[in-house]
Structure formats: structure tokens, C-alpha cells
N, C-alpha and C positions, 0 to 999 in steps of 0.2 A: 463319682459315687462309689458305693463301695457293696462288693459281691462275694459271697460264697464260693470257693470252686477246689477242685480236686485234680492233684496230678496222677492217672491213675497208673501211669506207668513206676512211681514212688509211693505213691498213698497219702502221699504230703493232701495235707488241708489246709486251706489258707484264707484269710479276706485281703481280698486287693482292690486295689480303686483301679478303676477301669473307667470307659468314657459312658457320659450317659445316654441310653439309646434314644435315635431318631422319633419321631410320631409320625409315623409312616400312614397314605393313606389307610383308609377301612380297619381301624384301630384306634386307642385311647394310651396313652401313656399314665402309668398308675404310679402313686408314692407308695409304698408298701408303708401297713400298717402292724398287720400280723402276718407271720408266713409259720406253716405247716410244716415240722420234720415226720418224716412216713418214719416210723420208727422198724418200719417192715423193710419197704423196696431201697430209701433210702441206705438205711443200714447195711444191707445187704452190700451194696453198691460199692459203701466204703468200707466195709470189708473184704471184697473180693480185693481193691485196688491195695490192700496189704499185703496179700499173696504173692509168692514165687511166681516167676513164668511160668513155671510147671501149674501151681496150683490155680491159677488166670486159666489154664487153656484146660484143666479138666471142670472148672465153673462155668466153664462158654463153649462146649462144645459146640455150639452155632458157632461160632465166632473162627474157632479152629478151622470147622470148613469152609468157610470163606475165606482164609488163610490158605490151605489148601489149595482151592480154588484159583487164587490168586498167584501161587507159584506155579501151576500148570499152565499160569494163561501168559505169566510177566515171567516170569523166574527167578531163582532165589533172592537173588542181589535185590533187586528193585520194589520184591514182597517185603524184604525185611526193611527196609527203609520205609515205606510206608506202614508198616504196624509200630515201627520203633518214633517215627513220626506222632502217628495219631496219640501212641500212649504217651507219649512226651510234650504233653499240651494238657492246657488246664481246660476241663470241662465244668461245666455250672451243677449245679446242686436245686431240687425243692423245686415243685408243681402245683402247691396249694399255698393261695395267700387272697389276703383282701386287704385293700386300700381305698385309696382317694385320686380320682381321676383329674389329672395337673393338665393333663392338652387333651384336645379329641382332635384325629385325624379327619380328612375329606373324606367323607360321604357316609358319617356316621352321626346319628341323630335322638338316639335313644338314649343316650345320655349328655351331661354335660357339667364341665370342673363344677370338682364341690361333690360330684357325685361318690360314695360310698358301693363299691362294685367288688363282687368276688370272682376270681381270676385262676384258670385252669391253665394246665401244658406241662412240658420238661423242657420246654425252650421260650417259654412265656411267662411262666408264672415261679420265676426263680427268686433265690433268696440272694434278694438284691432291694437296694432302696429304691430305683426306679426301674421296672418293666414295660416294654410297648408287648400289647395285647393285642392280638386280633378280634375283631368282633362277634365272632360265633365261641372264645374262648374266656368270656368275662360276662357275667349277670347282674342285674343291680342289686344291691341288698334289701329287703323291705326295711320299712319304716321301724324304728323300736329293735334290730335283730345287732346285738354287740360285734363291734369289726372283731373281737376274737374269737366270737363264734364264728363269723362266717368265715373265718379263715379253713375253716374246716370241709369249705364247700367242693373241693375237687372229689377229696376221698369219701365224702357223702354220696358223690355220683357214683362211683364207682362202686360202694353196698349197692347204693338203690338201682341200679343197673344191673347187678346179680342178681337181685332180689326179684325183677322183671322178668329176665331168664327163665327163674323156679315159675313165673306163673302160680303165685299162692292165693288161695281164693282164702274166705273167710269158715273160719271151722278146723280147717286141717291142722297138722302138726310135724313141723321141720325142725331139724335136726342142723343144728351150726357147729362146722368143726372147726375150733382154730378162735379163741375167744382175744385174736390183739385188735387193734384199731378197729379195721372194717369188720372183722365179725363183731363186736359189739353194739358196730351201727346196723349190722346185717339183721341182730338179734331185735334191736329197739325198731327199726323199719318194717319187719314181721310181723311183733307185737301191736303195731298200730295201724296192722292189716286185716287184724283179725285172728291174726294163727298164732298156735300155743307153739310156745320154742323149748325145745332142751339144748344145753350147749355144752360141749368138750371141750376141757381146755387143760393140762398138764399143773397149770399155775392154779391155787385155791383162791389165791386174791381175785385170779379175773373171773374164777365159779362166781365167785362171792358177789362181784360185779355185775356182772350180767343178770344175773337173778335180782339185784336193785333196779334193774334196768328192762325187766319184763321176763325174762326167762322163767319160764316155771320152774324147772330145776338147770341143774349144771355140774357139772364133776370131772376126774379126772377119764379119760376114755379108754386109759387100762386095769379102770377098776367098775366093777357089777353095778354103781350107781346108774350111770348114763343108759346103760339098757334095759335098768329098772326100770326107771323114769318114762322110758320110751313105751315100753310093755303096757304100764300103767294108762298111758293117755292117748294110745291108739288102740286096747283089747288084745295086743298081743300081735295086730298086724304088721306095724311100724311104720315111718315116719311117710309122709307124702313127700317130703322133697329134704336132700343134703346138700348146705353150702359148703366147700370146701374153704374155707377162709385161713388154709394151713400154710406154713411155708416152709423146707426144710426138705431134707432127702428121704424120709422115713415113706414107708408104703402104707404105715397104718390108717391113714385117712381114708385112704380107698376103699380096703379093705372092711374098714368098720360101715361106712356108708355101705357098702354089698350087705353087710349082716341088718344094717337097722333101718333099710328100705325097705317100703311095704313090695309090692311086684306092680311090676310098669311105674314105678318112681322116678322120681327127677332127681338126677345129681349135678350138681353147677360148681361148677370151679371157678373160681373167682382170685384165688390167690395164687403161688405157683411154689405148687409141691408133686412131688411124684408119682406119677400116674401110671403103674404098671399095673392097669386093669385084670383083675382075677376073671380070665374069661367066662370059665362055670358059673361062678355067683353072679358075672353080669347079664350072662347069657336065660340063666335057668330065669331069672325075675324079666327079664326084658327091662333092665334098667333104664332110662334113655339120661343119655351123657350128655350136658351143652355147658359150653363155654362164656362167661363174660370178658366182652371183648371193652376192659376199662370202664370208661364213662357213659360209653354209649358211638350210638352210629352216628358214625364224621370222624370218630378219630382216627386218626393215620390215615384219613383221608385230603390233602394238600388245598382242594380246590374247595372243601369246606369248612377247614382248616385258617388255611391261610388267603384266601381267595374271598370267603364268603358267603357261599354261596349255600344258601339254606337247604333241606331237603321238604319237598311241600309236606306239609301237616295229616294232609288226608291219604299220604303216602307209609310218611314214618311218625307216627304220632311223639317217640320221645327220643330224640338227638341230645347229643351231650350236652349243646345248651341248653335243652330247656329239663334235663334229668338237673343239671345243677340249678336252675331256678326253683323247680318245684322241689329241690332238697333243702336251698334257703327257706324256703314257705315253711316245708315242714319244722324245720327251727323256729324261724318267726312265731309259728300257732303253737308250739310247745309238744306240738306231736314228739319231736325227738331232741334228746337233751345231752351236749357236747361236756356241758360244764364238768361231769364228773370222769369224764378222759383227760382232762386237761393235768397230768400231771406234773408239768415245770413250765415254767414262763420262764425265759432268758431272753437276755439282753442280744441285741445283735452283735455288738461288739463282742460277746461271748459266743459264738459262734464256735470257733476252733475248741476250747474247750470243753463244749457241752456234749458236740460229735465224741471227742474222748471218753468222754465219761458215760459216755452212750453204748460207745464200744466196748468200754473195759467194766460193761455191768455195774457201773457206779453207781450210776442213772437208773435206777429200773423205772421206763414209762410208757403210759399205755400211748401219749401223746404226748409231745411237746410243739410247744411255740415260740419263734424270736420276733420279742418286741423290738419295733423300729425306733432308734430314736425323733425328738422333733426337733422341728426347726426352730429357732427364736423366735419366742411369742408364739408361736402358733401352738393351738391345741394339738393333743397327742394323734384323735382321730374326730373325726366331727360329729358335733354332739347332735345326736339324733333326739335325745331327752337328757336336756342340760339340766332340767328341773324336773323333782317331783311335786307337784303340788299337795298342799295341806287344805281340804275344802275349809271355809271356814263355814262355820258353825251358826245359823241367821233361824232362829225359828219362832217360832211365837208357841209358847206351848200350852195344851189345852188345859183348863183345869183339872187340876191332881184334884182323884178322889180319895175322899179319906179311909186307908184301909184299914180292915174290922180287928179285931184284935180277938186269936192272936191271928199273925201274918200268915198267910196259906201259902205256901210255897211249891213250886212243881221242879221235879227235875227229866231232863230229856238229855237222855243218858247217863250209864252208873257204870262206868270203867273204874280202873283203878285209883285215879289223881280222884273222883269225884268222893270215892267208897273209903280212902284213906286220908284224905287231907278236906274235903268237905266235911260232907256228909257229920262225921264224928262232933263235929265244932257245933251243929245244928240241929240233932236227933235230942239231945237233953236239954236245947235253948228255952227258957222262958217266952211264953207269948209268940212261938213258932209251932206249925202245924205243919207236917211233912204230909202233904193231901196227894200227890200223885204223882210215879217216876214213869218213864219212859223210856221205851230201849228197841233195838229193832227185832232182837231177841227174846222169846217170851218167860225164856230159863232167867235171865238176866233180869228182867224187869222183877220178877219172882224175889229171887236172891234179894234183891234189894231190900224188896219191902217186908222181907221177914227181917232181914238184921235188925234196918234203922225205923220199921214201923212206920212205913208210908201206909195211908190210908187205902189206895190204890195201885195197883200197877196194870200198865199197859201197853199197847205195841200202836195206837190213835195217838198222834200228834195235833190232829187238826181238834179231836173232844179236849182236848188241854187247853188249846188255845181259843177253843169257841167257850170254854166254863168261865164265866164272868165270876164264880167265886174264889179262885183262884188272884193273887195278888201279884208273884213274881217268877217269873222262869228264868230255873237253872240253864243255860247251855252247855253241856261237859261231852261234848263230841268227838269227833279226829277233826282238825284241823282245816279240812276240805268243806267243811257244811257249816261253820259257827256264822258265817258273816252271811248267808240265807236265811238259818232258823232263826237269827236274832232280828234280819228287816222281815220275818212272819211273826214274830214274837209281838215286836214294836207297833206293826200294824196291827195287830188284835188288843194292841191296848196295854199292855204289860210291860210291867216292870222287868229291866232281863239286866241278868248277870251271866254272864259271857266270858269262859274262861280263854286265857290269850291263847293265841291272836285272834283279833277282832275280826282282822280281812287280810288274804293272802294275796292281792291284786288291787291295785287303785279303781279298776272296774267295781270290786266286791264291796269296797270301802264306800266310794258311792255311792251303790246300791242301800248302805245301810241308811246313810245321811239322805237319801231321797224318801226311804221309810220312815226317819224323823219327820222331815218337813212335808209330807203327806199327811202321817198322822198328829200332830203336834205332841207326841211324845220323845221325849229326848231324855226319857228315864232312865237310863245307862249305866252300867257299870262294868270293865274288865279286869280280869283276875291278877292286877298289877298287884301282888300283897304285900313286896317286901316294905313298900315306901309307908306299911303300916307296923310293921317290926316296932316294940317296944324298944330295945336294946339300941336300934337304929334312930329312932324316932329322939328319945332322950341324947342319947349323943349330938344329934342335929341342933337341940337347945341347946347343949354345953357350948356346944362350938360358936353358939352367937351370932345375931350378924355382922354380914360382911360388909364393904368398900369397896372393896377392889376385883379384880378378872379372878377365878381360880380352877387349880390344874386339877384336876379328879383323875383317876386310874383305878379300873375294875377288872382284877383277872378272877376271870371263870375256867375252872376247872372242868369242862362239864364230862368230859370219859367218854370211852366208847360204848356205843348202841350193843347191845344181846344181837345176834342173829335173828333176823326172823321181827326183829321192832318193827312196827309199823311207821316209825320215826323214817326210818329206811326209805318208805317209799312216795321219794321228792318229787316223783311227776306229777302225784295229785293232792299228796301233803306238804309240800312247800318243802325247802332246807332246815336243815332243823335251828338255823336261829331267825329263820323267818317265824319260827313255831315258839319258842323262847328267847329270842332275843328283847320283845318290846320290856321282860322284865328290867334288863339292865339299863334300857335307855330310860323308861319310866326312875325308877329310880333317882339314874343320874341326873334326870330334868327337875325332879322333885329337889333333889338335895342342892342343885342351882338355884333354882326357884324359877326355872324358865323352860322354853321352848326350843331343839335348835334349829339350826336357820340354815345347817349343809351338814353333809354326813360324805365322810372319805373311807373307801372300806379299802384294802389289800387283804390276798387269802392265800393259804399254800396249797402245796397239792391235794387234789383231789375237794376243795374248795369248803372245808369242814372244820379248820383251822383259819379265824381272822383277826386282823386285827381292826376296828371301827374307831373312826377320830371322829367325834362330835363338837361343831362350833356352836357357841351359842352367843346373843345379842349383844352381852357387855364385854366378849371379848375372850370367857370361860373356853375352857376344851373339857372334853372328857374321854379317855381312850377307853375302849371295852376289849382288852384282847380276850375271844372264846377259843379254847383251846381245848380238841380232844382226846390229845395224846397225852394230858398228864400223869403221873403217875396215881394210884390209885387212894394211896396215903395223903395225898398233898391235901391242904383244904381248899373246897368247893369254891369257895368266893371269897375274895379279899379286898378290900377296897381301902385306898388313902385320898383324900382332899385336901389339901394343902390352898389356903388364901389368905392376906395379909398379916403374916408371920405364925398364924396359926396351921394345926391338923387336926384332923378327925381320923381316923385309923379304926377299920371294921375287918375282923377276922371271923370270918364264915357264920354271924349272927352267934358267935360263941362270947366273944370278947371284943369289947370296944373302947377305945381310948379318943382324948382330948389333946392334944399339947401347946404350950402358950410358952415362946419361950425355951428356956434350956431343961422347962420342966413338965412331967405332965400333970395337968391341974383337976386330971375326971379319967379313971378307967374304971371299968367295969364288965364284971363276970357270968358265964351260964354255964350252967352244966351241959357236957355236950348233947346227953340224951334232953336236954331243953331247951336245945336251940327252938328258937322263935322267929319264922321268916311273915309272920302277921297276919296267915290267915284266920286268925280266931276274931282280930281286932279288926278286921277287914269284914267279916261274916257282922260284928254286931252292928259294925255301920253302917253298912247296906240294911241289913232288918229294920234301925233304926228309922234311915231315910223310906224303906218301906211303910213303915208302920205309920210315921209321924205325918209326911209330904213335906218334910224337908227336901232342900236340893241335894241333889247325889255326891256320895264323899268327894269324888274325884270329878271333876268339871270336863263336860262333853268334849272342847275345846285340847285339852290336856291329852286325853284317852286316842281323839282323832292326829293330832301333833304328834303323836309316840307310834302311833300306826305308822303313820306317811314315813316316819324316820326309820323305821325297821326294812318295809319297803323299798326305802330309797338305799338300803345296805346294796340288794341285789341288784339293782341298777347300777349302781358303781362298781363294782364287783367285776361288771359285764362290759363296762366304758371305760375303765381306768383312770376315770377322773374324778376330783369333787362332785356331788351333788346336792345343788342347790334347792332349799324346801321354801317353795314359792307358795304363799297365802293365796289361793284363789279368792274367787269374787262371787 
């Protein structure tokens, strides 16, 4: 097999095959699937082993006195042979990694091959293809939790075991210095404790980070922000507890924790940076100082370590194994979210280069991970959720009644997409009644219904949907609440239009399709509008039908977010193309004429850039790369189709062409300020199907099929593999 390792007496890095270890009893031998580079203690590590002799022994003053040590007791000759020894030997690399358990040792029971387990140590949990574990230093994965998440399960323990330390109740407000790896799990572990975080951090990107990630604010710590911020949301007393999550020789960590502890504060060091405590400032507050000791209690302990040997529960309630179990959990339920640390996936066979480029700042990342290769035919990692299912759609629906004319329409919610790209299209429609908006704000509700002349405004959702003269509700929400208000919509009888996404969870989705076949309305429509584009629409005629399989390619442009978007914030608004994405696959499914049948996602760092391959039944692909780094000029959306000698070619609903041949046989113009992406022609078809009881433009079946495939993006995403869209029953 082949492993990681480091000469530290050269600095040399290397992968070398080596033998694969025993399954020794009270242990499990694991394939690696993902493993963890600490972009901290790592690094550090193999940095130091770059250093002169001189610069080795002023890095480890420990190490010197045991050197020391060692010639007073052996003397010279026999000391230097043993430290010229030790560094003259390749030592292993990497402490965090998750796999797939290949053997279980005698006298272990709690799991077995097949099993999917995350794996702690610096002598167990190495960046190698196969690991033997001991038993108190590997957890199983829950159900649904991606092997690249949990690969992050070591250094999860070791925040959540600082975080234990601080003893933070709900209310308070702590103070995280040192915003790389662990303080950012330190900060998200916090946050979903109850306590408001501010965090310091030199780098603006990782300010930026942590504040997506729950921090109330974040800033540089040698500038007035961070002690603003602190002032502001303690009264001026300061923080209840400081994490030190620093590393580096600077004393300003400490110092600054003296300034922005309230008195009798907690300070926890957790990372390992300089600790020349200012006696006065610690003394005058009664600071009280504690240490995390890694993962938790057991480690550097042998006999429960590597022996086994539990410590009772009604003793030590949280031991390293069970701080890493309940930090998988906390993954699993979404309480804390690794995805947007993930800033490189490399290969393992790139191993030596990636360390380089790690070292020589190439690399700037909050996290990386090396993916394991597989074996022949075998899956990459085991599919926990090989499929998403597509529910299908079985309802009986109750008689549509016929609505009065003109159509009464309600909105609940009047943000901006609803106030600038609704709204306008519907305020001057013939035989439309704007009768009552809704908002959680009462400024907002206001505003609306002076512009566009709602009949009413209101902060009652439930009198909307109890007024039987009302015909159809708007959904124009955040993204967290549509797939709720639409199965309260449905059950009250109503026609609802629902802007995308319909549901951010196969639970949500569900939930909506049980409000159908509960209430036999299956009245529906989401805000998919481009597949109503004039300019798009006409071109899909030109192009004629097809014969044969065909390739489609859709690059979205879509740019970077404002500061402060609520787009931003993915723990309870989804990613942002879970939130826009079903636009492009709706499309692309309309312009196949189908539904697909598996979705392949790949993403780059920081998981905001993807690229999505869609299969569909006769054989079509369609790729969507969303990309947010383009530049700002480039156009938005472009799209080419290519099938049986033909294209269709769509430049950002500006211009669109036809080609047959060596000619093209249909282009066609817009003015840019008249791009048309169809929601006027999408607004009169819905009023339409309102007004008339016609069936709804877009067939339930379709709307649900485009959900599941958005969905199943982030599942693949998190599995690395195909996902198959399995029709349920």
C-alpha cells in the first residue's frame, strides 16, 4: 500500500509503499476514503523539518531538553547517534480520515466490513490507504453523512472539546481568536450553542467566512472593529469566554483576550501559540486560564488508547470517542457545515505536491483533503444514498372551481425579485385583482400596496389563506419557508405559485406532495420562467424535432454575492444553486423534452463553482457549469444544443440562432435592455390556468422531476459519485 511520510532530519516528503498493516486484536482495519491535511499542526510539522539544526532545536525547545537530558545521562557520542538516528527515519503524516472497515479485529462488535467509520490518532489515522485503528479511536458514520465530511471528524473533536472547556451556556458571547480550521468549527460549534461569536482573524477572507458561518461580526484584531463588535454585544463588559484557536509566536492573542474578557472570564487555548501571560491584566480580572487537552480524555492515555479500555460514562461523560461521535451527529443533523472549508480535494497520488504548494503559499486553504483512489469496480466510497428519489405524482384531484373574474390574487412576501420582476408584469394585467400582500414587516407590506395597488396589506398569513375569495398565492419568500407556505397554501385550497425552489430537502419536497394528495389539489406552479422566453421558445420550433441523443451545454455566469446577501447564509438557505439552480435544469429538461434519470455534480473550492452533468432517458447529456468567479462583462447565460447535425445556440436571451448544416437557417435579435427571460409569458399562463381551470402550464410531474435533480446536485457533491433519480412508488 502506499503512505505519506516525512524525513524530518531532510524535510524530504515522499509516498512510499510500505507493508499493509496487521488487524490486530480490539481494532478494525479501514480503506481510506478521505483523509484530512491540518493545514495548521500539519504544516507546521513540515515546516519545522525544513529547518537548519539550529532552527529544529530553537522550534522544540522540549525536544532540546531531552537532548540535554540525554547527554548528562549517555553522553555525547551515544546522544548524537540516537537523535541523528530518530531524524534519519521516515515518520507518517495526517490524524483525520474516514473510510470503509475491510477486516474487524477479535473482540470488536460494534461494527462490521462495509461499515463507513471515522478515524482519529497520529499513529492511526494516517494518510495511508489502509490504517489498523483501535477501538476507542474510530466512530461510525451516521446514515446520509458524506465519507468527505466525516473525514473532518478528528479536528471536529478537538473545536468541540475546546468549546467544552469554555463551558458556554446559551446567551453569552465569546470571543474566537485565530479564524483557520478549528476556529471556524470553534465559531460554528458556538453558534449552535446558543452564543453570539465575534472572531479575529488577520486574513479578511476568513472574517468573511466565519460571519457566513454564524459569527456576528469578525475582523482584523489590530484594528477597532473586533472591539467594537465586542462592546456592542456585551454593554461594554466583554466577552464571557476567549478561544485561543491561534498559532504562531506573536503574544497578541493573549493580550487581546486580557483586554476583551469581561472579569472572571474563560480563556481556553486550544491551538498552540504564545502564552506569555500579562500578569496584571490576568490577575486584576481573575481570568481563569484552561487548556484543551486535543480531543478529549483518553488521549495520550495507552490503556484507552490502545488497550481499550472505556472510561465509565457516569464518570467522564465525553471521551474522545464519544466528542467524535457526537461531532459526526452534529454533521449529520446539519447543525455544523464542513462543506464551505473544503478548500482543495486532491488526489492522493498528489500528495507530495500539494504539501508543496501548501508550503510555498500556492495553496491558500482553510482545509484540504486527499481523495483515495478505488479499486477495480468497486465504488469510490459506499453509497449511503445511491439514489434520490423522484416521488411520483398519483393524485386524484378534486374539482377545480371556477374562478370569478377578474382573478384575486395574494402575495406573501414583497422582496425584491417579487417588487421588480413580478409584481410589474401583474399590477396593469387585465382581469387580475392584486387583493392582498403579505410580509412579516408591516413597513414592507405597506410599501407594496402603495406602488402596485394591493387592495390590502398585511402581517396574517392564516386570514389570506382562510379568504375563500382569494383565487391564488404568490410565494416570494427566502428560500427556507417556500416548501411550508406552499403545503399551507395547497391545503387551504389555493392555487400557488411558488418562486424556485420548491423544496430544499427530500423531506420538504414530501411534505409538499403529501399536501397534494391530502388535499386533492395539485394546482402548482414554480417560478421556472426561462422555458417561457419568447426568443427561447421560437428558437426551440426552429430547431425542429429531433431523432437522435443530444449534447446541451449551459454556462451561467452567475457572479459574486454583495456582502451581507442573505444568499450567504447556506445553513438555512440552502447553497445558492440549490436556490437557482432548478432554473437551468428545468430548462434543459424542457428543451430535451424529458426528465433526467442521474445527476453528476463536481465543484471547486469552497463549493460555489460546479460543474453538473445530467443524463437523460434516450441517451441526451446536459452539462450546467455555474460559475461564480466570472468576470463581470461576460454574458450571464449561454447555452448551445447540438442534435442530429443540427444547433440551437442562446446568447443570454439577447440573441439566438439556428444552424443546419454549414449555414445558419434562423437567427434572431433583442435589444439588451429587452432581454426577455419569460416571466410576463409565464405570469399570463398561470392567470390563465387560474382564471379558466385549465391544467397548469407546467405538469406537477415535471416541477417535482426538477426539484429531485437540483437536490440530488448536493448529494453528489458530498458522495462523489453519480446520482441516480429513482421514481418512487
Amino acid at each position: 500500500m502506499k503512505q505519506v511520510v516525512q524525513n524530518y532530519k531532510s524535510g524530504e516528503l515522499a509516498v512510499l509503499d510500505v507493508p499493509v498493516p496487521g488487524c490486530k486484536p480490539g481494532g478494525v482495519l479501514v480503506r481510506s476514503a478521505f483523509s484530512l491535511i491540518s493545514t495548521g499542526t500539519e504544516l507546521m510539522k513540515v515546516s519545522e523539518a525544513g529547518m537548519s539544526m539550529l532552527g529544529k532545536a530553537r522550534s522544540r525547545p522540549d525536544q532540546v531538553a531531552k537532548v540535554m537530558q540525554s547527554v548528562a545521562t549517555n553522553g555525547v557520542p551515544a546522544t548524537y547517534r540516537k537523535v541523528m538516528g530518530k531524524l534519519d527515519s521516515y515518520t507518517p503524516l495526517g490524524y483525520s480520515l474516514s473510510g470503509v472497515v475491510e477486516q474487524v479485529g477479535a473482540g470488536v462488535d460494534d461494527v462490521k466490513v462495509g461499515d463507513l467509520v471515522a478515524c482519529a490518532g497520529n499513529e492511526h489515522a494516517l494518510h495511508a490507504e489502509l490504517n489498523w485503528v483501535p477501538k476507542n479511536l474510530y466512530a461510525r458514520v451516521p446514515d446520509g453523512l458524506a465519507p468527505r465530511h466525516a473525514a473532518f471528524g478528528t479536528v471536529g473533536s478537538i473545536a468541540l472539546q475546546g468549546v467544552r472547556q469554555g463551558e458556554p451556556q446559551l446567551g453569552e458571547v465569546a470571543l474566537v481568536i485565530g479564524l483557520g480550521l478549528i476556529g471556524q468549527l470553534v465559531v460554528q460549534l458556538l453558534a449552535a450553542s446558543g452564543v453570539r461569536v465575534v472572531g479575529a482573524d488577520p486574513d479578511p477572507a476568513r472574517c468573511e467566512l466565519a460571519e457566513r458561518l454564524g459569527a456576528q461580526a469578525a475582523g482584523d484584531p489590530a484594528s477597532a472593529a473586533v472591539e467594537s463588535a465586542v462592546a456592542e454585544l456585551t454593554g461594554g463588559h466583554g466577552v464571557d469566554q476567549v478561544y485561543l484557536a491561534a498559532g504562531g509566536g506573536s503574544n497578541q492573542p493573549v493580550e487581546l483576550a486580557a483586554r476583551l474578557c469581561r472579569d472572571r472570564g474563560r480563556v481556553v487555548d486550544i491551538g498552540k501559540c504564545r502564552l506569555d501571560l500579562p500578569w496584571n491584566a490576568y490577575c486584576e480580572k481573575e481570568l481563569d486560564v484552561r487548556f484543551s487537552r486535543s480531543y478529549g480524555p483518553g488521549r495520550y492515555d495507552p490503556e484507552y488508547e490502545l488497550e481499550g479500555r472505556d472510561y465509565p460514562i457516569g464518570y467522564v461523560r465525553w471521551t474522545e470517542r464519544r466528542n467524535l461521535a457526537c461531532f459526526l451527529d452534529l454533521l449529520a443533523r446539519g447543525s455544523v457545515d464542513v462543506e464551505p472549508l473544503t478548500s482543495h480535494v486532491a488526489e492522493f497520488d498528489d500528495a507530495v505536491e500539494t504539501y508543496q504548494r501548501l508550503k510555498d503559499g500556492e495553496l491558500k486553504a482553510v482545509a484540504v483533503l486527499f481523495r483515495y483512489p478505488r479499486r477495480g469496480g468497486e465504488a469510490e466510497v459506499p453509497a449511503k444514498a445511491p439514489a434520490v428519489a423522484v416521488p411520483a405524482v398519483d393524485v386524484k384531484p378534486a374539482p377545480v372551481r371556477a374562478a370569478r373574474t377578474p382573478v384575486r390574487l395574494a402575495f406573501v412576501g414583497a422582496g425584491n425579485y417579487a417588487t421588480s420582476m413580478l409584481l410589474p408584469h401583474l399590477a396593469q394585467r387585465h382581469g387580475v385583482e392584486l387583493s392582498t400582500v403579505v410580509t412579516t414587516t408591516a413597513l414592507s407590506a405597506a410599501n407594496a400596496q402603495r406602488k402596485f395597488g394591493f387592495a390590502e396589506a398585511t402581517t396574517d398569513l392564516d386570514a389570506v389563506l382562510g379568504d375563500k375569495s382569494i383565487d391564488a398565492v404568490f410565494v416570494v419568500t427566502r428560500h427556507s419557508s417556500h416548501a411550508e407556505l406552499t403545503r399551507r397554501a395547497l391545503l387551504a385550497g389555493k392555487t400557488v405559485f411558488v418562486e424556485k425552489p420548491l423544496a430544499l430537502t427530500e423531506d420538504e419536497l414530501a411534505g409538499v406532495l403529501a399536501a397534494v394528495e391530502e388535499s386533492g389539489n395539485d394546482r402548482l406552479q414554480v417560478g421556472f420562467n426561462r422555458r417561457f422566453s419568447p426568443l427561447l421558445r421560437e428558437a426551440r420550433q426552429r430547431l425542429g424535432t429531433r431523432t437522435g441523443p443530444a449534447n446541451l451545454r449551459y454556462l451561467v455566469n452567475a457572479g459574486p454575492l454583495q456582502h451581507g446577501s442573505w444568499y450567504l447564509q447556506q445553513g438555512t438557505e440552502g447553497s445558492r444553486f440549490a436556490g437557482e439552480g432548478g432554473h437551468f435544469i428545468d430548462t434543459a429538461s424542457w428543451l430535451l423534452d424529458a426528465d433526467p434519470v442521474s445527476v453528476y455534480a463536481v465543484a471547486t473550492s469552497g463549493n460555489e463553482d460546479l460543474q453538473v452533468v445530467l443524463r437523460y432517458p434516450d441517451g441526451s447529456t446536459a452539462t450546467i457549469s455555474y460559475v461564480t468567479t466570472g468576470p463581470a462583462g461576460f454574458p450571464k447565460e449561454t447555452l448551445d444544443l447540438v442534435a442530429d447535425g443540427r444547433a440551437l445556440r442562446l446568447d443570454d436571451f439577447v440573441r439566438a440562432a439556428v444552424y443546419d448544416g454549414r449555414r445558419k437557417r434562423w437567427v434572431s435579435s433583442r435589444l439588451p435592455k429587452a432581454r426577455d427571460k419569460g416571466q410576463s409569458a409565464e405570469l399570463a399562463a398561470f392567470v390563465k390556468a387560474v382564471r379558466t381551470g385549465e391544467p397548469m402550464p407546467v405538469p406537477l410531474q415535471s416541477l417535482v422531476a426538477t426539484t429531485a435533480a437540483t437536490l440530488a446536485v448536493q448529494a453528489g457533491l458530498s458522495g462523489g459519485a453519480p446520482v441516480t433519480l429513482a421514481r418512487s412508488r
